[in-house]
N, C-alpha and C positions, 0 to 999 in steps of 0.2 A: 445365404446369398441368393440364392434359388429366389426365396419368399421376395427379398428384396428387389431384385429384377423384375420378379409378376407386379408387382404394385407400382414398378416408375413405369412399366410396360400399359397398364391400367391406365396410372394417370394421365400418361402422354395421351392415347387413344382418345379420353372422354375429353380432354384439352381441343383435339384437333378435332374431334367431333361436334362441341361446342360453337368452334372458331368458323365453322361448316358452316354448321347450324343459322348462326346470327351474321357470318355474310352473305347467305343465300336469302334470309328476309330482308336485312338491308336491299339489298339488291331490289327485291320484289314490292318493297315499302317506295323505294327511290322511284320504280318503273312507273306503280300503279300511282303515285301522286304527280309525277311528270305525265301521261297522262290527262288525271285529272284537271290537273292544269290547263293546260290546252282545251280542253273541252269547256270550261267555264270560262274561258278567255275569248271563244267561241263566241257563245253564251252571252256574256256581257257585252262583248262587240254588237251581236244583232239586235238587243234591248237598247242598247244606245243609240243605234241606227232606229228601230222602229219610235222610239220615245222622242226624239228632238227632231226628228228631220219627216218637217210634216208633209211634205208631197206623198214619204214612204209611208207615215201614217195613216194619212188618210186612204190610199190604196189599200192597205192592210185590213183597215174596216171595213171596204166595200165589197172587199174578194173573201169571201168567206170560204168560197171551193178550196180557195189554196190551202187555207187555215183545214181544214179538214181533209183534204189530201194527206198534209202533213202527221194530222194525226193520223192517216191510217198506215203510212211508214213507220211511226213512233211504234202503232200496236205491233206490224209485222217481226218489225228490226226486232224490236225488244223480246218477244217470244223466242226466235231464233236464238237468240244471246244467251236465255235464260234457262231453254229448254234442249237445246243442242250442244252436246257436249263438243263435237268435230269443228263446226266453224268459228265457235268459240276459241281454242287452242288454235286453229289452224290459219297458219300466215298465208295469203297475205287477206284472207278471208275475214277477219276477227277486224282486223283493220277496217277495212272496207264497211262491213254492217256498223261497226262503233262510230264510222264517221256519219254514214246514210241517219242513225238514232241523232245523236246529236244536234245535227243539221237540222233535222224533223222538233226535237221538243225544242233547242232553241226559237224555231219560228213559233213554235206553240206559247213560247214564254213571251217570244216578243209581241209577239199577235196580244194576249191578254197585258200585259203591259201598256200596250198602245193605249189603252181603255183608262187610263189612271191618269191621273197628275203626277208630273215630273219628279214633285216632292216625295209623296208617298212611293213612287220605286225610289228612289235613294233609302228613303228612312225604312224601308225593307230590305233593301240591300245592304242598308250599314249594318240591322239586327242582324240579319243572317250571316254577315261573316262574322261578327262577335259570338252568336250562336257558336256557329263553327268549330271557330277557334277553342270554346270554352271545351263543349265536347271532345272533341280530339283531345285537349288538355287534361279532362281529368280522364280520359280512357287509359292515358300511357300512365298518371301517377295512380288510378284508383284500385283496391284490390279485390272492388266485385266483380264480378265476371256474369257478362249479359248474355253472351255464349249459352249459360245452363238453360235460360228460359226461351229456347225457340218454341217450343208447346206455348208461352205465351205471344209471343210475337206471331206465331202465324196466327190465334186466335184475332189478335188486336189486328191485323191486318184483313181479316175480312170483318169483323167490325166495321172499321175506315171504309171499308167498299162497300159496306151495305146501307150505311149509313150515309154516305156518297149518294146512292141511286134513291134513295127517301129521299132526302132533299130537294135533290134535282127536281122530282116530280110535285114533290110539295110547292116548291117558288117555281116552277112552271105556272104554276096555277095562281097564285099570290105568292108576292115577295113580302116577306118576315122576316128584318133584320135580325132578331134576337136568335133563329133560329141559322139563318145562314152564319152568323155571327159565332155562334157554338159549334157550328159544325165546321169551321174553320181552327178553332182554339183547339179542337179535338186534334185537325189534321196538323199542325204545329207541333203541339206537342208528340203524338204519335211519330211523325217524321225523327223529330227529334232523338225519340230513341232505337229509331232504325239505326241514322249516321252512327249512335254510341252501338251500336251490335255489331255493324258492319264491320266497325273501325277497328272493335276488339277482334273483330275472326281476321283481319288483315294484318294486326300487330303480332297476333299469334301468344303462344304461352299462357294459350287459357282451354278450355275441357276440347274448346272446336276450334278449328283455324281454316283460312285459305289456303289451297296451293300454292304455290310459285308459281304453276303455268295456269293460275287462272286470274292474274292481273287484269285479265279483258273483264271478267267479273264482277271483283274487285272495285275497279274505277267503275262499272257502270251502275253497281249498287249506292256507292257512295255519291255519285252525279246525282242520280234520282234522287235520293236525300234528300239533299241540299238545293235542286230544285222546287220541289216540293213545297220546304219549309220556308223557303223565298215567296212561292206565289199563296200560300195560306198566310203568310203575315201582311202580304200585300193586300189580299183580301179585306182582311180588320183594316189596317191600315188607311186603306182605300177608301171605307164606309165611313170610319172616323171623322176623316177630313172633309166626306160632302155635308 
């Protein structure tokens, strides 16, 4: 009986441990996509104000200081976020810098936006939420786990940034489609398997996961993403159609 006791004693424990388990990520799954939510709702609001309402567009291409202002909140905000453990975690602080980044790349998004034809942001904005969705999809059924290769992902991430500042300086000089071209396909793709890493450290049950208390994290890796992979397909896009 003894024996029998320790083993419903056992099982009960890993049951409620379990039940812990999976509604403390829920919980953190539900926080950090509400959220992200908000933040691409943000997001698409100010792309839609910058793109159809040409008074504001045209302001937008003339004022360039703001546009670069903005970036340099974007670089602040994001640093803090990323490298500070305290304001991250701490209310109503985490709040406050997540809203200042936000504000900051959506005007970045809307500002380069303005630059396009109405069609190509749609037709990158439709890929990109299919994108999205596909990712996110196969992350919850797939049973690789992207988690193992962070040694490759920060490799491939400063790739993308060095490969970034070539460019730039290369079509400073002369623009070459073929080359802007590629180094767009690069950043698409690359984005794309950030969102699949992220997604997996946020759904958890794989070698590495997020915390709970770092949903501010969380949503702000998975933002960039998908920003990201919105303005490189905008890019191609962009080119396509002139």
């Amino acid at each position: 009986w003894s024996n029998l006791l320790h083993l419903i004693n056992n099982s009960v424990k890993s049951m409620v441990y379990t039940y812990v388990k999976l509604h403390v990520l829920f919980l953190c799954d539900y926080q950090v996509y509400l959220v992200l939510a908000s933040q691409l709702m943000v997001t698409a609001a100010i792309v839609a104000v910058f793109t159809f309402v040409e008074p504001v567009r045209y302001f937008v291409q003339r004022n360039q200081a703001i546009y670069w202002a903005s970036y340099a909140v974007y670089i602040v905000t994001h640093l803090v976020l990323v490298c500070c453990k305290g304001p991250r975690r701490k209310f109503p602080w985490n709040v406050i810098l997540l809203f200042l980044f936000t504000l900051a790349l959506s005007y970045m998004t809307g500002s380069i936006s303005s630059y396009y034809d109405t069609k190509a942001v749609f037709l990158a904005l439709g890929i990109t939420a299919v994108v999205c969705i596909a990712v996110t999809v196969f992350c919850f059924q797939t049973k690789v786990d992207f988690t193992k290769c962070q040694g490759l992902f920060c490799v491939l991430g400063i790739v993308v940034f060095v490969t970034g500042i070539i460019t730039t300086i290369v079509l400073s000089f002369k623009y070459i489609l073929w080359l802007h071209m590629l180094y767009a396909a690069l950043g698409a793709i690359s984005f794309t398997m950030f969102l699949a890493y992220h997604t997996q450290l946020l759904i958890g049950n794989r070698k590495h996961s997020i915390s709970p208390e770092e949903y501010v994290f969380a949503a702000l890796s998975i933002y960039v993403d998908i920003i990201q992979i919105f303005l490189f397909l905008l890019q191609i896009i962009g080119a396509s159609t002139k």
